[in-house]
C-alpha positions as a printed Julia matrix, in Angstrom:
92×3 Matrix{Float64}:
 -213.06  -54.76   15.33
 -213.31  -57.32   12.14
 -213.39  -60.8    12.82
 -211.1   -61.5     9.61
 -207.74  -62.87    9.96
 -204.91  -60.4     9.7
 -202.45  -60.82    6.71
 -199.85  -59.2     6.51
 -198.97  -57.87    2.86
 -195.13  -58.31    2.85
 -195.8   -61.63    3.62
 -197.82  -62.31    1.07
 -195.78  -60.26   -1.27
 -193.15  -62.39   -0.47
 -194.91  -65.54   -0.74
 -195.72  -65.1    -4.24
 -191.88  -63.6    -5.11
 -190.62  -67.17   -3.86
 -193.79  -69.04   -5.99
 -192.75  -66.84   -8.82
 -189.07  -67.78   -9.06
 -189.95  -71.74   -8.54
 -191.91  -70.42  -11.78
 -189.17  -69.06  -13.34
 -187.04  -72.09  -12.74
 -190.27  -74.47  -13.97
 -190.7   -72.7   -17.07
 -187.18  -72.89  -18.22
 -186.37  -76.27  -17.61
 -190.12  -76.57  -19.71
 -188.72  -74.46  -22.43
 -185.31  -76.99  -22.34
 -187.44  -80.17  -23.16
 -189.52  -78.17  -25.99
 -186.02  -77.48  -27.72
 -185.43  -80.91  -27.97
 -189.18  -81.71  -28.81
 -188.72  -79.35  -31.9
 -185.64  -81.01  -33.04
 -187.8   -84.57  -32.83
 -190.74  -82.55  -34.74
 -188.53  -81.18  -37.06
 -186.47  -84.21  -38.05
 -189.8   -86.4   -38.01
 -191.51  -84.05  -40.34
 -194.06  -83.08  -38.09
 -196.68  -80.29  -37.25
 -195.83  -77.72  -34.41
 -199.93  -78.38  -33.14
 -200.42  -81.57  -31.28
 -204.25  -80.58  -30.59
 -205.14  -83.82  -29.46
 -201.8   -83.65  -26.92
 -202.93  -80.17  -25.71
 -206.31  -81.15  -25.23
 -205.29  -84.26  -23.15
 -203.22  -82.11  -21.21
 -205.31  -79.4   -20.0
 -207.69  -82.55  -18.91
 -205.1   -83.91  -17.45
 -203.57  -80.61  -15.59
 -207.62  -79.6   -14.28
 -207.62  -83.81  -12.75
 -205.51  -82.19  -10.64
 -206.74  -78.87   -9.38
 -207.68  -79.37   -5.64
 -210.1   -75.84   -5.63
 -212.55  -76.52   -8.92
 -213.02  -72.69   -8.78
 -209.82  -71.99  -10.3
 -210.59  -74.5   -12.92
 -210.99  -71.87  -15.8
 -207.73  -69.77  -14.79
 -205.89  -73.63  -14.84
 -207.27  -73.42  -17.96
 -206.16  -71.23  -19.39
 -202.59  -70.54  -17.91
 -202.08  -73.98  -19.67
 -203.16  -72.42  -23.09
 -200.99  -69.46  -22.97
 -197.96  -71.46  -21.8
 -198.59  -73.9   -24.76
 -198.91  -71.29  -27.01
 -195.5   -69.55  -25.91
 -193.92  -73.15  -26.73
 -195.71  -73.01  -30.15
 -194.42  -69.35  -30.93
 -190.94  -70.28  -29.49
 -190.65  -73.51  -31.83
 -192.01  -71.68  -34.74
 -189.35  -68.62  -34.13
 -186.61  -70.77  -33.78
């Protein structure tokens, strides 16, 4: 008999469901504020890329991870969710 703990998979399956549809619900309010941060860009003339504001927030967002080893997939979840609100202002 192994002395690791027993998970059970539906459990965690269901765990991550719930975590995924807070998620959902994060990333559209997100997606709210960057329609009215492209109206602001695009009535103040200005670029799409903020690289100094995406820089400071990945900083900011890895000040914050409790487990350093997931430091590099912090990382970059914060680049690819910047970079769908950079596609998304530039399609609409």
């Amino acid at each position: 008999m192994s002395d690791l703990p027993y998970f059970d998979i539906d459990d965690l399956r269901n765990q991550i469901d719930k975590i995924d549809s807070n998620l959902v619900s994060l990333f559209e309010v997100r997606m709210e504020i960057i329609l009215k941060i492209d109206k602001y860009k695009k009535d103040n003339n200005m670029k799409i890329l903020n690289q100094a504001r995406e820089e400071e927030i990945i900083k900011k967002n890895l000040n914050l991870v409790k487990n350093k080893d997931f430091c590099s997939e912090v990382e970059q979840f914060f680049k690819s969710v910047m970079e769908i609100s950079r596609g998304f202002q530039t399609k609409i």
